[in-house]
C-alpha positions as a printed NumPy array, in Angstrom:
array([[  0.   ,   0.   ,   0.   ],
       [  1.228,   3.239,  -0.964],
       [  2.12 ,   6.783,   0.929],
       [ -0.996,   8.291,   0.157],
       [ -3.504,   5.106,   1.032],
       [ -2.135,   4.694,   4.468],
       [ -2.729,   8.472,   4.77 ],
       [ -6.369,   7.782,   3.616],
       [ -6.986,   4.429,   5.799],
       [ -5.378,   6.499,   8.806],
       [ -7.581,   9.395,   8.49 ],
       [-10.646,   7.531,   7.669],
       [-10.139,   5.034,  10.851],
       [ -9.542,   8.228,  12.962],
       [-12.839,   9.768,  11.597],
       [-14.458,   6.625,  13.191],
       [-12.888,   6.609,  16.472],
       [-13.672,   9.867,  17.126],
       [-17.665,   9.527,  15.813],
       [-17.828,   7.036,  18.249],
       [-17.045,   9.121,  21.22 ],
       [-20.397,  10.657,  21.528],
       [-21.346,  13.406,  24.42 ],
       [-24.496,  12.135,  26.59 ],
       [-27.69 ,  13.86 ,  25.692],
       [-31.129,  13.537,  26.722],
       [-34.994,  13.167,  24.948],
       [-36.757,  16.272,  23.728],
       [-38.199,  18.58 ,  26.746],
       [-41.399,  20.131,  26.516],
       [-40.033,  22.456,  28.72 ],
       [-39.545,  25.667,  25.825],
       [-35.925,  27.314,  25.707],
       [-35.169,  30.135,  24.166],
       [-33.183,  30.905,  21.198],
       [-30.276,  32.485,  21.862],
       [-27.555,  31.312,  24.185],
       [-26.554,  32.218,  27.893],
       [-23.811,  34.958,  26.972],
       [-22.053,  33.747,  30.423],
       [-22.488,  29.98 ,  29.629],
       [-21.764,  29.027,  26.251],
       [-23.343,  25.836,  24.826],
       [-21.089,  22.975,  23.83 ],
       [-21.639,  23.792,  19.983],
       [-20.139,  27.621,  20.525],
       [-17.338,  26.07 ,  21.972],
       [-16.687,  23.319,  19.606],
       [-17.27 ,  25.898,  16.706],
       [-14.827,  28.134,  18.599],
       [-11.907,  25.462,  19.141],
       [-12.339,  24.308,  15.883],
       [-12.497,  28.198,  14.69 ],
       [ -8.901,  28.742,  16.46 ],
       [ -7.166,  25.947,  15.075],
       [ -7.068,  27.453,  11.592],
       [ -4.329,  28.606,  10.111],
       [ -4.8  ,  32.179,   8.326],
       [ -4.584,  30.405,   4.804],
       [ -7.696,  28.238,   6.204],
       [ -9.4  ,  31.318,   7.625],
       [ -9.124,  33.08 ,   4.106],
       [-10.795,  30.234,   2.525],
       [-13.435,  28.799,   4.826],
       [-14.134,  31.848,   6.931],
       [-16.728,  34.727,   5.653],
       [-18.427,  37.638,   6.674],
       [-21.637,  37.308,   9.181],
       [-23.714,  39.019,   5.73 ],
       [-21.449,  37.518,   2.973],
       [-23.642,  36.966,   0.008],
       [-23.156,  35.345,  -3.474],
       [-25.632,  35.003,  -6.844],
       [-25.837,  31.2  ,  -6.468],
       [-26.859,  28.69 ,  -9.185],
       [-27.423,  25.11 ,  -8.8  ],
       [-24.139,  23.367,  -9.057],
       [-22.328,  20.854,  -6.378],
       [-19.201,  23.461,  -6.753],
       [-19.185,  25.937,  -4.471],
       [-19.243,  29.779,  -4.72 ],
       [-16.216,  31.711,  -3.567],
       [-17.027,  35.158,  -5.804],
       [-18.755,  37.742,  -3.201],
       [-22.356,  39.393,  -4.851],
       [-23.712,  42.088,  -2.581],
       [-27.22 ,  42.069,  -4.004],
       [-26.754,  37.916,  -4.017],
       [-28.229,  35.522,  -1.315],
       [-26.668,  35.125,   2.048],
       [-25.37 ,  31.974,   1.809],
       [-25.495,  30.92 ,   5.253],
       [-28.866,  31.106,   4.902],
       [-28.874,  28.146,   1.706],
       [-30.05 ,  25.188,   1.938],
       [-29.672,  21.71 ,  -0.003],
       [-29.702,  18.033,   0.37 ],
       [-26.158,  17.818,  -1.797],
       [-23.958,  20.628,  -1.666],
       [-20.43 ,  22.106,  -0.801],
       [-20.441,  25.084,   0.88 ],
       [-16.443,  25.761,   0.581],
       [-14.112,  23.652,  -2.056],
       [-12.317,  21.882,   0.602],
       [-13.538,  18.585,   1.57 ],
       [-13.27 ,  17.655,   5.263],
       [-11.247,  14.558,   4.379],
       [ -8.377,  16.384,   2.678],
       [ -5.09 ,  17.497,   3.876],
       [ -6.448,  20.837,   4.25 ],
       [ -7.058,  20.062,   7.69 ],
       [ -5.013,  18.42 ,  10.017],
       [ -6.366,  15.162,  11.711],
       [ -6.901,  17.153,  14.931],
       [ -8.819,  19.491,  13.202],
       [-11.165,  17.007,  12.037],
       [-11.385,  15.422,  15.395],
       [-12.579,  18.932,  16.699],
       [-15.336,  18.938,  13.375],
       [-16.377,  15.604,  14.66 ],
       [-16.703,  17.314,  18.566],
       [-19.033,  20.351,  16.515],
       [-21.321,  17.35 ,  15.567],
       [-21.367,  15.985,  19.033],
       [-22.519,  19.139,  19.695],
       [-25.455,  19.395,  17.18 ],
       [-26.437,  15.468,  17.735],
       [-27.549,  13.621,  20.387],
       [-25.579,  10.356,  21.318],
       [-25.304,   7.645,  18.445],
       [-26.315,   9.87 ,  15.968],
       [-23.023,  11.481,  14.786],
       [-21.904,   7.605,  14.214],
       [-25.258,   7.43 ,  12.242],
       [-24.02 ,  10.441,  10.324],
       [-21.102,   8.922,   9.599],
       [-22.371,   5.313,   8.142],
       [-25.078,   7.473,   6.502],
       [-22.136,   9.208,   4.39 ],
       [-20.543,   5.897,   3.808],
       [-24.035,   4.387,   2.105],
       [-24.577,   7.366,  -0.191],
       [-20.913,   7.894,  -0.958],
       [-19.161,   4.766,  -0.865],
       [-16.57 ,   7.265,   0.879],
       [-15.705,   7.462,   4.226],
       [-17.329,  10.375,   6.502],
       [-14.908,  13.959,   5.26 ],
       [-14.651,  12.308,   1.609],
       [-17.712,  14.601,   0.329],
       [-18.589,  16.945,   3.134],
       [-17.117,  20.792,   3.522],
       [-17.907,  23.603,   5.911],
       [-17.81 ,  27.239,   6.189],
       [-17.573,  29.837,   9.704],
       [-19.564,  32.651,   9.222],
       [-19.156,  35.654,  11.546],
       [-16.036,  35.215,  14.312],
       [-16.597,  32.979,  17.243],
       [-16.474,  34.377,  20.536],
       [-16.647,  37.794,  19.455],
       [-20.124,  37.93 ,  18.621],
       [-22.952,  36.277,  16.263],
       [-20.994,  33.097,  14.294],
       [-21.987,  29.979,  12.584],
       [-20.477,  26.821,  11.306],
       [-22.377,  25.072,   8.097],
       [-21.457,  21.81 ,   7.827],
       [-22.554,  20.517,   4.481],
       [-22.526,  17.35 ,   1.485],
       [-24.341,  14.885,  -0.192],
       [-27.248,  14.577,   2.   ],
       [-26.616,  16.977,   4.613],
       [-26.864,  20.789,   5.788],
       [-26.445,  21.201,   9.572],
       [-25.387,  23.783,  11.341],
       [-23.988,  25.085,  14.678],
       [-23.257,  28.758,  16.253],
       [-24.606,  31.761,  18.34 ],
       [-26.551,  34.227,  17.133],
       [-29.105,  36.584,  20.137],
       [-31.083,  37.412,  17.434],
       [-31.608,  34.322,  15.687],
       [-35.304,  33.62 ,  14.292],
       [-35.371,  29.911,  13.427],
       [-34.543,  27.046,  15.36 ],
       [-31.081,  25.409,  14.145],
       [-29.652,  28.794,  13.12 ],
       [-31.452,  28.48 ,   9.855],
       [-32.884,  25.24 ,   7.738],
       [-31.439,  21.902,   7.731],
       [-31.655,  19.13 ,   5.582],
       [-30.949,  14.957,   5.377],
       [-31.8  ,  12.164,   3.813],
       [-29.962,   8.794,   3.403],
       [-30.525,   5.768,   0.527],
       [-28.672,   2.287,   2.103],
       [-30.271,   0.607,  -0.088],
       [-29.292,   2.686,  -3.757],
       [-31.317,   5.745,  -5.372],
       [-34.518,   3.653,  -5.481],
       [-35.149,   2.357,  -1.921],
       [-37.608,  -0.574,  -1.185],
       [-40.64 ,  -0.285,   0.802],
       [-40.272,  -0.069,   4.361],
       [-36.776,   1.393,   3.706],
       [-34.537,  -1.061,   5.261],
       [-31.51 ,   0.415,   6.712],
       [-32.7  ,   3.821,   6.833],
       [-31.352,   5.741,   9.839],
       [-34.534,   8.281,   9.144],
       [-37.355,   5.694,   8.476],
       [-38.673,   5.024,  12.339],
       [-39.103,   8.684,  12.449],
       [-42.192,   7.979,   9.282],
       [-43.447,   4.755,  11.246],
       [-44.141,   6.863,  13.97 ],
       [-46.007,   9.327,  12.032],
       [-47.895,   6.343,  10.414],
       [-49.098,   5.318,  13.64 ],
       [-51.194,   8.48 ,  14.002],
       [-53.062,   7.658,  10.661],
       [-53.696,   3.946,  11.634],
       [-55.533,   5.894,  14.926],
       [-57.795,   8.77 ,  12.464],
       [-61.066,   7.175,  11.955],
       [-62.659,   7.716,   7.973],
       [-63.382,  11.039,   7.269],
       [-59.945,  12.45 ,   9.402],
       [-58.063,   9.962,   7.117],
       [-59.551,  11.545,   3.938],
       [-59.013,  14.796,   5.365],
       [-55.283,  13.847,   6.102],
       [-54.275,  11.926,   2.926],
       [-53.412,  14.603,   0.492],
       [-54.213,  13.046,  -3.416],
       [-52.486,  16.176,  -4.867],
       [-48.775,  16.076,  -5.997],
       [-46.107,  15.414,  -3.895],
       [-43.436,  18.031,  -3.794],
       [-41.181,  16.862,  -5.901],
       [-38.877,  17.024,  -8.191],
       [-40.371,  15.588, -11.36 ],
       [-41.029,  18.29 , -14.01 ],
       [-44.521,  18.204, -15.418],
       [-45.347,  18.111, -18.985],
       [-42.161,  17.112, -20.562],
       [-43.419,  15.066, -23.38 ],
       [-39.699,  14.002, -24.512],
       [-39.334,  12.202, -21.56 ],
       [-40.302,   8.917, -20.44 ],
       [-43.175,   9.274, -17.357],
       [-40.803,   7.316, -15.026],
       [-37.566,   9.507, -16.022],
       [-36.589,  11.643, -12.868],
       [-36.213,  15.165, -13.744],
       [-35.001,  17.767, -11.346],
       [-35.81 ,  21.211, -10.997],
       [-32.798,  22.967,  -9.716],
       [-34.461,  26.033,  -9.979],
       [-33.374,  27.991,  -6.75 ],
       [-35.913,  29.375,  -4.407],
       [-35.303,  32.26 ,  -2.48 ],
       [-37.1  ,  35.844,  -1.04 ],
       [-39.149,  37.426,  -3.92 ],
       [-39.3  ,  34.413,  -6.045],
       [-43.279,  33.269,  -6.632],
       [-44.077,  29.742,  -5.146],
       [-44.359,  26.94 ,  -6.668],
       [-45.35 ,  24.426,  -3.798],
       [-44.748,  21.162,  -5.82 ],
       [-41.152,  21.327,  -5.57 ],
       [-39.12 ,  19.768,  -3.142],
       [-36.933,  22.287,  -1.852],
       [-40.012,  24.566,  -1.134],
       [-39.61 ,  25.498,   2.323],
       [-40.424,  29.245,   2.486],
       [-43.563,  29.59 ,   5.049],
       [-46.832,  29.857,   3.586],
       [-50.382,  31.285,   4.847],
       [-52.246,  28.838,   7.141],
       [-55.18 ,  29.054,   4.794],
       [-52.855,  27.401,   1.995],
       [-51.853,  24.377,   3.933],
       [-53.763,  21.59 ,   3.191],
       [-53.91 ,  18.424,   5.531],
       [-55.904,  17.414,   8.772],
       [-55.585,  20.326,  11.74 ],
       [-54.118,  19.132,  14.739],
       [-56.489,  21.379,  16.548],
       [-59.595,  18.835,  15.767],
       [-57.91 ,  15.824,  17.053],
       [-58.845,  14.095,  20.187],
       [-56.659,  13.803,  23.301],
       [-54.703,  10.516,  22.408],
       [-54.515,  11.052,  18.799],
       [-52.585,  14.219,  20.036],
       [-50.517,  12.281,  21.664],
       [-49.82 ,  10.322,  18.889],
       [-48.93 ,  13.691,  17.216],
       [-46.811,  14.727,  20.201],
       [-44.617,  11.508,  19.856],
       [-43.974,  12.092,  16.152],
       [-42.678,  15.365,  16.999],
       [-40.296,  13.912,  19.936],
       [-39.177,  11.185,  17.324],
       [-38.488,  13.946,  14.668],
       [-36.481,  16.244,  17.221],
       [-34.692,  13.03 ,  19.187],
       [-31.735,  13.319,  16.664],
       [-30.716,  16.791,  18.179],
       [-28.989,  17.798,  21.494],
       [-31.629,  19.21 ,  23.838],
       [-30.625,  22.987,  23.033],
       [-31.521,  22.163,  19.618],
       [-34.789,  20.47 ,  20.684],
       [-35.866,  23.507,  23.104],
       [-35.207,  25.598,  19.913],
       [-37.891,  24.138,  18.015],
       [-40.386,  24.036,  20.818],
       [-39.755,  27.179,  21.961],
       [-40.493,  28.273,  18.262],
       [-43.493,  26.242,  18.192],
       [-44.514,  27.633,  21.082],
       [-44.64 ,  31.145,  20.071],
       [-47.036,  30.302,  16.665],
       [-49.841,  28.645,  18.944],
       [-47.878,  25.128,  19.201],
       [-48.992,  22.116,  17.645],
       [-52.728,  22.845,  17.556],
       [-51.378,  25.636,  15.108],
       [-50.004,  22.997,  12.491],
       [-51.315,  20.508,  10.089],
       [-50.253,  16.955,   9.6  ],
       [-50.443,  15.97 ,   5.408],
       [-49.689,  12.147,   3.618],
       [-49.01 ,  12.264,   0.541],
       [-51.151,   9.405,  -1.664],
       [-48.737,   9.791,  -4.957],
       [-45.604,   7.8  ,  -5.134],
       [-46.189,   5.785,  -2.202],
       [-43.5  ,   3.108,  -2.345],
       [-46.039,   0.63 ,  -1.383],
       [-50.192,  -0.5  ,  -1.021],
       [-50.229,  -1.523,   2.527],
       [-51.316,   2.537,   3.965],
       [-47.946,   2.949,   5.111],
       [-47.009,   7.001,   3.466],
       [-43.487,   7.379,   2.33 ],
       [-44.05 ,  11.266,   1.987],
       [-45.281,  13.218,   4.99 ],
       [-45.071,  16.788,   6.517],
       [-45.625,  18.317,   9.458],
       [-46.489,  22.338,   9.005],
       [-47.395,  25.098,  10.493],
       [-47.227,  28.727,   9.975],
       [-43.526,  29.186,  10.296],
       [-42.412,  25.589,  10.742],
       [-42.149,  22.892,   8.003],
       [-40.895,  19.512,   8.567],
       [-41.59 ,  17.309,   4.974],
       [-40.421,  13.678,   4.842],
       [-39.779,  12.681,   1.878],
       [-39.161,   8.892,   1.145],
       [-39.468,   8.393,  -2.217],
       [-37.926,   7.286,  -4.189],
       [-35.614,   7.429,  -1.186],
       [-35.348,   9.431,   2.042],
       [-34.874,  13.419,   2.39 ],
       [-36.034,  15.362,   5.294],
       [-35.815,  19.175,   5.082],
       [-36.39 ,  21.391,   8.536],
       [-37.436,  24.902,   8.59 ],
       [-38.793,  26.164,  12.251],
       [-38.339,  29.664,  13.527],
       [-40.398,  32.02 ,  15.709],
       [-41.162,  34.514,  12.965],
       [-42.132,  33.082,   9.53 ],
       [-40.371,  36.165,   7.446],
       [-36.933,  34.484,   8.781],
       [-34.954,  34.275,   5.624],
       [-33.911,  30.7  ,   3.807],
       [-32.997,  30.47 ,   0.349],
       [-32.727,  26.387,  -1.299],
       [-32.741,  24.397,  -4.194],
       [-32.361,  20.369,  -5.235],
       [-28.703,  19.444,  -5.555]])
């Protein structure tokens, strides 16, 4: 074995020991938290941002560090933007399920092993225990790399001296992890993942799939709607998506994605994926949450601590807290999606929470994405598109 593959078998077994070290966590509270973090106590994400933050060299900081408002004019592509536009997006507002943020790749010899042991801390940080190993198969299914080999990240801001972010993104993934006081939506801003063991088309009942229990648990609350709550719930409209209609030079079954980017002051178009903007409560469709009786609530409550249980319980307070402030679940709307269900037996691959500023959509077909929006004010900015 040569030089350069005991460099890569080295880094990638190190990756995994340090994964493996997970911080203890606990379940979602119900107990709201605010937003923005004790300045006299920081979380363990500030800190891991800011260790990680201090490490870097100034030839790192110059290429993976940006302004707090550093904007660009981006267009679908998995290469990122370096060239600044001031009347562009802010990119650490973006979103997408398969994306590089910066050109460096977390498994390069950009960064020093100890660097990437303090990247894997920043995901400690974000996740609760056993996920960040999760993370790290989850990259090795998609990728056929190990965790590093197709992620990047950018700092936005300057830890410690104010409000900072770190995005962590790749195929599959945009998380993030920083302080901001006045931060609107819960996570810092939207996140995104999805995972496909199994190849691009997944079988029903997804096996493998780190996400899947999260959809079994919402399909438990539709096994417990009687008739005519059912019919309200299952949605026989088209499933966001990412199929373009009317395209009579391709085959029906041909995927074709819409990379069309959708930002602030671009109109709506509510069948595609990526559309995670907030939307009037009169133009969500699905069965209220308010109607429901006291143990099909439940049932809804448990989704909710399923869909959250990934996150440390900072992150979890976030999203209640947010929830909170628009009226709380009664507020929100749970949706199936009838079209491309992977199977016949009433089990719904596609599903979505959503409120009036919080969106969670589950989509598991023809395998599994997830993309988060919460925040307490539904004008908080986000800007995505399918990679």
């Amino acid at each position: 074995m040569n030089r350069h593959a005991n460099e890569s078998t080295s880094r990638r077994e190190f990756i995994k020991s340090s994964a493996a070290a997970a911080l203890g966590g606990a379940l979602a509270s119900t107990t709201p938290g605010g937003l923005a973090a004790s300045a006299s106590a920081p979380t363990a994400a500030e800190q891991a941002v800011k260790a990680f933050h201090d490490s870097l060299s100034d030839l790192q900081k110059k290429e993976v560090c940006f302004d707090w408002d550093y904007r660009v004019d981006i267009k679908y592509g998995r290469k990122p933007l370096t060239i600044p536009d001031p009347n562009g997006i802010l990119l650490r507002t973006h979103v997408s399920n398969a994306w590089l943020i910066t050109p460096h790749l977390i498994g390069d010899p950009f960064y020093s092993d100890e660097q990437r042991a303090l990247i894997m801390e920043i995901l400690k940080a974000i996740l609760s225990p056993g996920w960040p190993e999760k993370l790290v198969q989850q990259a090795e299914d998609d990728t056929g790399k190990a965790w590093g080999g197709d992620q990047s990240l950018a700092i936005f801001g300057t830890p410690g001296s104010g409000k900072f972010q770190c995005v962590i993104t790749g195929f599959h993934l945009t998380l993030r992890a920083g302080s901001d006081p006045a931060a609107q939506a819960a996570f810092g801003g939207a996140i995104t993942h999805g995972h496909q063991p199994s190849g691009f088309y997944e079988k029903a009942g997804h096996p493998g799939n780190i996400f899947w229990p999260q959809a079994q648990v919402a399909n438990q609350v539709y096994q417990i709607l009687d008739g005519q709550q059912r019919t309200q719930a299952l949605f026989t409209g088209p499933v966001p998506y990412f199929v373009a209609p009317g395209a009579p030079d391709r085959p029906q079954n041909k995927l074709v994605i819409d990379r069309s980017l959708i930002k602030s002051g671009v109109p709506r178009d509510d069948t595609r994926e990526p559309e995670i903007r907030f939307r009037d409560s009169s133009q969500i469709p699905g069965l209220p949450i308010a109607g429901l009786s006291r143990d099909q609530k439940e049932a809804v409550r448990k989704t909710l601590q399923s869909l959250v249980s990934p996150y440390r319980p900072e992150y979890q307070d976030q999203v209640m807290s947010c929830l909170k402030k628009q009226g709380g679940l009664d507020t929100c709307r749970l949706i199936f999606y009838q079209q491309k269900a992977l199977s016949d037996n009433g089990e719904w691959d596609n599903w979505r929470l959503e409120g009036p500023s919080f969106v969670w959509y589950f989509r598991g077909s023809p395998h599994v994405h997830i993309w988060i929006h919460v925040a307490d004010d539904p004008t908080a900015p986000v800007s995505s598109y399918f990679g």
